[in-house]
C-alpha positions as CSV (number, residue, x, y, z in Angstrom):
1,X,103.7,97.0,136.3
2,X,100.7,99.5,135.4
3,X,97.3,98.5,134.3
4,X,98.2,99.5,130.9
5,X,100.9,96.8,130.9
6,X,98.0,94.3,131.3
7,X,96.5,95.6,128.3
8,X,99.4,95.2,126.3
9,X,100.5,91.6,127.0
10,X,97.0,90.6,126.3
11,X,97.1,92.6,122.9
12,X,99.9,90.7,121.6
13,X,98.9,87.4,123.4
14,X,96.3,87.4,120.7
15,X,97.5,87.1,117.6
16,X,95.0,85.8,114.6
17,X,96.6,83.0,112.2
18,X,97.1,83.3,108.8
19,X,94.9,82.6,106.3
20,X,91.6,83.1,107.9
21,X,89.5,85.6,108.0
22,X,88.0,86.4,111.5
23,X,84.1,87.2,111.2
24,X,83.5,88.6,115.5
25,X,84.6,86.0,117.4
26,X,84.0,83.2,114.2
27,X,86.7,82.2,112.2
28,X,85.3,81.7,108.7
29,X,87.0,80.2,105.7
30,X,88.1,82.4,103.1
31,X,86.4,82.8,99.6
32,X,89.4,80.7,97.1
33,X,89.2,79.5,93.7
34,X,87.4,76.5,94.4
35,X,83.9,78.5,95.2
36,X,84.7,80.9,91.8
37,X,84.9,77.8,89.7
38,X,81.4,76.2,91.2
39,X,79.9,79.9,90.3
40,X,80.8,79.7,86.9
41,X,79.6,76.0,86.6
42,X,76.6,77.1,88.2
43,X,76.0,80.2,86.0
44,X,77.1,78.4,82.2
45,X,74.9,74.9,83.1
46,X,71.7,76.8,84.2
47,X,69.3,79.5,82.0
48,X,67.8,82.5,83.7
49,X,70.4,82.7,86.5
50,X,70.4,86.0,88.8
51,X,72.8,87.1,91.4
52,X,72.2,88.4,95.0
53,X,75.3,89.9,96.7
54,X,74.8,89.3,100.2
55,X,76.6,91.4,102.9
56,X,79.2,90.8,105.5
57,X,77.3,89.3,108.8
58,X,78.5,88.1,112.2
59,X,78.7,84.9,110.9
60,X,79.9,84.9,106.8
61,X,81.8,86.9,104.7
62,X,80.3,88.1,101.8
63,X,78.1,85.9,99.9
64,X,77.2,85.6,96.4
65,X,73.6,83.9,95.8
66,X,72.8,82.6,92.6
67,X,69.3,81.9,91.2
68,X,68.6,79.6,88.3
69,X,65.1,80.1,86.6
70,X,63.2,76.6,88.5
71,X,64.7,78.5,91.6
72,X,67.6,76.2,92.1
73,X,70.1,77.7,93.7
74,X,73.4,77.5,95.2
75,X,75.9,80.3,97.5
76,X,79.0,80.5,98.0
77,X,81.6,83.0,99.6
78,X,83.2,85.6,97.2
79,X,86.2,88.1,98.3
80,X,83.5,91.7,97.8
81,X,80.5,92.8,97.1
82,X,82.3,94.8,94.1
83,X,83.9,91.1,93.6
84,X,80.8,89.8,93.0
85,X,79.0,92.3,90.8
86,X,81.6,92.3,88.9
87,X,81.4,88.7,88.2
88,X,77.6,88.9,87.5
89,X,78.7,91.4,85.0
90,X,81.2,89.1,83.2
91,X,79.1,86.6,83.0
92,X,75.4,88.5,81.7
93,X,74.1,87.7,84.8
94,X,71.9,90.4,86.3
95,X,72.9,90.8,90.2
96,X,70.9,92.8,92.8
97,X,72.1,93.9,96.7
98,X,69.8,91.1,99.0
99,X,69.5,93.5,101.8
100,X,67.6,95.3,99.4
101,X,65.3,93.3,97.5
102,X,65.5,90.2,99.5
103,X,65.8,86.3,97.9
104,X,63.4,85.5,95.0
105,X,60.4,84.0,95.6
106,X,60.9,80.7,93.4
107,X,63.5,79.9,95.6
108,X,61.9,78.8,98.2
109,X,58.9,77.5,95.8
110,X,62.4,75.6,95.0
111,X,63.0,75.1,98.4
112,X,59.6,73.6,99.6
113,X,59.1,71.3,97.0
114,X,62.5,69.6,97.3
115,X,61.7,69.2,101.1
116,X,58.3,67.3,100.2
117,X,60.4,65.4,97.8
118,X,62.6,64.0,100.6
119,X,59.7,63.6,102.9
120,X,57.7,61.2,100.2
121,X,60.5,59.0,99.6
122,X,61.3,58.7,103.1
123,X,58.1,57.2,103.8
124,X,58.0,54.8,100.8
């Protein structure tokens, strides 16, 4: 037996199962048809909607961030960037790269005043 022999078993020893996608050492759910059909809610029940394609990280896929006007907001994983500026497309919604130009202000104006929501009924 060689060293390289080592190498080998523990190449195939480590095979990745179907169906996931494998984000480093992370194994992160796959974009499906259930997170397209919450983007589309999202952009026909809202007005002023914008898109921010976020990129690949250690720890998520790609990511499509969308922005309703108040700064509501929800994400969800899509299958590309191209994926997802293609769906801001479709849908008149204006979509920027968020390593670029960053997360809208209003959304965490959003953000903030939800969490001061929460905190006054808490202590009622």
């Amino acid at each position: 037996m060689s060293l390289f022999d080592r190498f080998r078993r523990r190449k195939t020893r480590m095979s990745r199962p179907t169906g996931e996608s494998y984000t480093g050492s992370t194994r992160v759910r796959a974009a499906d048809s259930t997170d397209q059909k919450h983007l589309v809610q999202f952009v026909t029940t809202r007005r002023g909607v914008e898109g921010f394609v976020e990129p690949r990280t250690v720890v998520s896929e790609v990511t499509l961030l969308l922005v309703a006007h108040d700064g509501e907001w929800t994400r969800r994983r899509v299958p590309s960037a191209q994926w997802a500026h293609k769906f801001a497309n479709q849908h008149q919604v204006p979509s920027y790269d968020a390593a670029v130009v960053g997360v809208p202000q209003r959304m965490r104006d959003y953000n903030r005043r939800q969490k001061q929501q929460s905190q006054k009924q808490q202590g009622q």
